[in-house]
N, C-alpha and C positions, 0 to 999 in steps of 0.2 A: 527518436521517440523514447527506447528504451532509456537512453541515459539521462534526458529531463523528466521522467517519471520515478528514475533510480534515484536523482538528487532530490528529488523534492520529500521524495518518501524517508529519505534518508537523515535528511533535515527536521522535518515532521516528527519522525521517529525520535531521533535522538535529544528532542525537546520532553519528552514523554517518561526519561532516565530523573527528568527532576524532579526533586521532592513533595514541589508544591502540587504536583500536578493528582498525587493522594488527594488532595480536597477536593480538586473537581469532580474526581473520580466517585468521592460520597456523595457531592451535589446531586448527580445525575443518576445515583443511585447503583454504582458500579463495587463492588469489593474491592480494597485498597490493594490484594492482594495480587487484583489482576494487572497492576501497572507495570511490572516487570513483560509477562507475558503481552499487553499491546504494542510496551516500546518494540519488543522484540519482534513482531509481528510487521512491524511496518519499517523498520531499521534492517534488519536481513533481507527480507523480499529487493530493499531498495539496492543493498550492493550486488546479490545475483542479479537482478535485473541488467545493471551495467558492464559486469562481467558477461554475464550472456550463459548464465548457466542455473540451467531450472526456473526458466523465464516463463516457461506456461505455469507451472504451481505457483511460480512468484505472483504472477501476474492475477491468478486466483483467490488467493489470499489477501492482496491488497484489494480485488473489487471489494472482497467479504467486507475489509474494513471498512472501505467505502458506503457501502450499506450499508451498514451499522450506522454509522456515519448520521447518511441521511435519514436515515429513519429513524433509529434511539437516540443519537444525541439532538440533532436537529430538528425532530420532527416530522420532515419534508414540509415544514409550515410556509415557504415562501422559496421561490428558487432564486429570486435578486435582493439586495437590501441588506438591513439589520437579521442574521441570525438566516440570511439564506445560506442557500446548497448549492450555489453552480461552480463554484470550487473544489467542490466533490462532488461533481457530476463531471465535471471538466477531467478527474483524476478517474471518477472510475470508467469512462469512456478510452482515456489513453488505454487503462489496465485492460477492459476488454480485446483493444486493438491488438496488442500485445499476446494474450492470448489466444487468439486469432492467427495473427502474423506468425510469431513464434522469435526464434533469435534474431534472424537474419543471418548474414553472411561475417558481418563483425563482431564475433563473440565467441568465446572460448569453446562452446558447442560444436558449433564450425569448425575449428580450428580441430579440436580432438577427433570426429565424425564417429568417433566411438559409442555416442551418448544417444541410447534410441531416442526415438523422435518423438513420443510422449514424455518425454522425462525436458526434451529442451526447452 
């Protein structure tokens, strides 16, 4: 779970690094200045996640993006079709599980057992 939520965000994210994505960002009414800060937002949360380390904050900060999501960029105007959300409903359901769950047993949390367990 964590690590098809780590790739995708990962991916997602590092779409977010490109230039053009300034324009959308005016479209919708975002400051251009905040592209740095979303790629970053959804590109880090995604490699802790698969690393397995600060997977409940990771995992919080991607629901956040998530909402955001469906609700400022999309609307929540339809959840199937043209310009729905169940693609991020889909991601911020994984995220909540995640934060829920926690790292699990495969991830570098684990592995350290040093790391309290609000921080995993």
């Amino acid at each position: 779970m964590r690590l098809a939520i780590g790739v995708i965000f990962i991916v997602h994210g590092s779409g977010k690094f490109n230039p053009e994505f300034a324009g959308f960002l005016t479209q919708i009414g975002v400051p251009t200045e905040m592209q740095l800060l979303l790629a970053l937002a959804e590109f880090v949360p995604g490699i802790l996640l698969i690393v397995g380390v600060l997977t409940r904050i990771s995992g919080s900060v991607l629901s956040i993006m998530m909402l955001s999501a469906i609700f400022y960029v999309k609307k929540a105007a339809d959840i199937s079709g043209k310009g729905g959300v169940e693609f991020e409903i889909m991601l911020l359901a994984g995220s909540l599980i995640v934060i829920v769950i926690g790292p699990g047993r495969v991830s570098l949390s684990h592995v350290l057992k040093k790391v309290p367990r609000f921080l995993q």
